[in-house]
N, C-alpha and C positions, 0 to 999 in steps of 0.2 A: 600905388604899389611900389613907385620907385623909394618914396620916402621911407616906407615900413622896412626895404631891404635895408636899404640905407643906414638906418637906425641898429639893424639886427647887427648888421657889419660892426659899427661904432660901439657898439657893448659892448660885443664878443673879444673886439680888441681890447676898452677899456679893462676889462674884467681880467683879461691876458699880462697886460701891464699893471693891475693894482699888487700881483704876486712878486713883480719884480720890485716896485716900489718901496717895499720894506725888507732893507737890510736886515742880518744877523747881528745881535747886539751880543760883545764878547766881555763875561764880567772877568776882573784883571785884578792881579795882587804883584804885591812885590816880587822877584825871582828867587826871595832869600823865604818867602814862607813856601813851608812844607806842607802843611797843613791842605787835606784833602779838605774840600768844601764842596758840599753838596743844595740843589737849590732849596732846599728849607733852610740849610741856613745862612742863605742869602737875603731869604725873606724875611727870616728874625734877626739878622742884621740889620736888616733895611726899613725893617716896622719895631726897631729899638727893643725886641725883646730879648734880646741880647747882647753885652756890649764886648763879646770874643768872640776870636774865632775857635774852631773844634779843640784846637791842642791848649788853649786858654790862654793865648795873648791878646791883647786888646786889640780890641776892633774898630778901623774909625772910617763909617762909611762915605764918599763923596758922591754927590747926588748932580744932574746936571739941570739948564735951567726948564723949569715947568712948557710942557707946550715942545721944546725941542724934538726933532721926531726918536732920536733915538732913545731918550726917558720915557716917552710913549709908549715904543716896543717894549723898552724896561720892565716898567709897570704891569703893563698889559701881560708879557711873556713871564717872567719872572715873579712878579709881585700879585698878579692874578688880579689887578682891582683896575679903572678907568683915572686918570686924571682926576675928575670930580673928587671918587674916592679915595682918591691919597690926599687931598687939600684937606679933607673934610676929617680925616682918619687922625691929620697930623694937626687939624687946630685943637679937635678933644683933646689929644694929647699934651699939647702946650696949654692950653685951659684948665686943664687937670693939676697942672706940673709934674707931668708923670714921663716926658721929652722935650727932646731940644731937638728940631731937624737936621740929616746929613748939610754939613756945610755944599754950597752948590758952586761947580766948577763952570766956569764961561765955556768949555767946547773939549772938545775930545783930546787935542794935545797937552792943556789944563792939565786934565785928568791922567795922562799918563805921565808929565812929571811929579806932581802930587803921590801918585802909585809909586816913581822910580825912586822918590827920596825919601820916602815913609815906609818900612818893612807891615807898620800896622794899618795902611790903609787899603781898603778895599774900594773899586770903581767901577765903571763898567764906560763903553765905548763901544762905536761902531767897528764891528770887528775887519771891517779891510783898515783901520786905522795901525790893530795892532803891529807892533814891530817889537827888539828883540830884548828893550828896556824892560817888559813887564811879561807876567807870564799869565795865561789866560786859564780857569781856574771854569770856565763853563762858554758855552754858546749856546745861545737863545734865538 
């Protein structure tokens, strides 16, 4: 009996802590785009179906590396697919010669100078990361 309480304890808490465990991921643009951007077209950003943003400047998306927990949220939040499916999404596509993948940034400070010195690049980051370099453009 003590073991079964035991256990019920140990989830309850688990389960309490898995919500905490995943940060807001915040997607980030230069402070000089105006350009309202909504999450579709983050995703056809981010899945090459388009290569602007809404007001029709180019778009160059920076991606972070595979497995990272915050491209996980990414994906998952924003891009609606799992890991799996964005490997797999993005080699028909290279296979095809129909893309080339967002170039990938080592970690989230990366990415926000890459976003402070490029007006065209869009990125995304763990949003307690952001600060006053870039301006956040959505939260996930």
């Amino acid at each position: 009996m003590k073991t079964l309480i035991r256990n019920l304890v140990c989830s309850s808490v688990f389960c309490a802590l898995s919500g905490v465990a995943f940060a807001e991921v915040a997607v980030i643009v230069n402070p000089a785009n105006a350009d309202t951007i909504t999450k579709d077209d983050i995703q056809k950003i981010y899945l090459a179906k388009t290569k602007t943003f809404p007001g029709g400047k180019t778009a160059i998306p920076v991606d972070q590396a595979e497995g990272s927990p915050v491209r996980v949220e990414f994906v998952s939040k924003v891009i609606e697919k799992d890991e799996a499916q964005m490997k797999s999404y993005w080699s028909r596509l290279i296979f095809t010669g129909k893309g080339v993948p967002p170039k990938v940034a080592a970690n989230d400070a990366e990415v926000k100078d890459m976003v402070a010195r490029n007006p065209d690049v869009i990125g995304f980051i763990d949003a307690g990361s952001v600060d006053g370099t870039v301006k956040v453009v959505g939260t996930f």
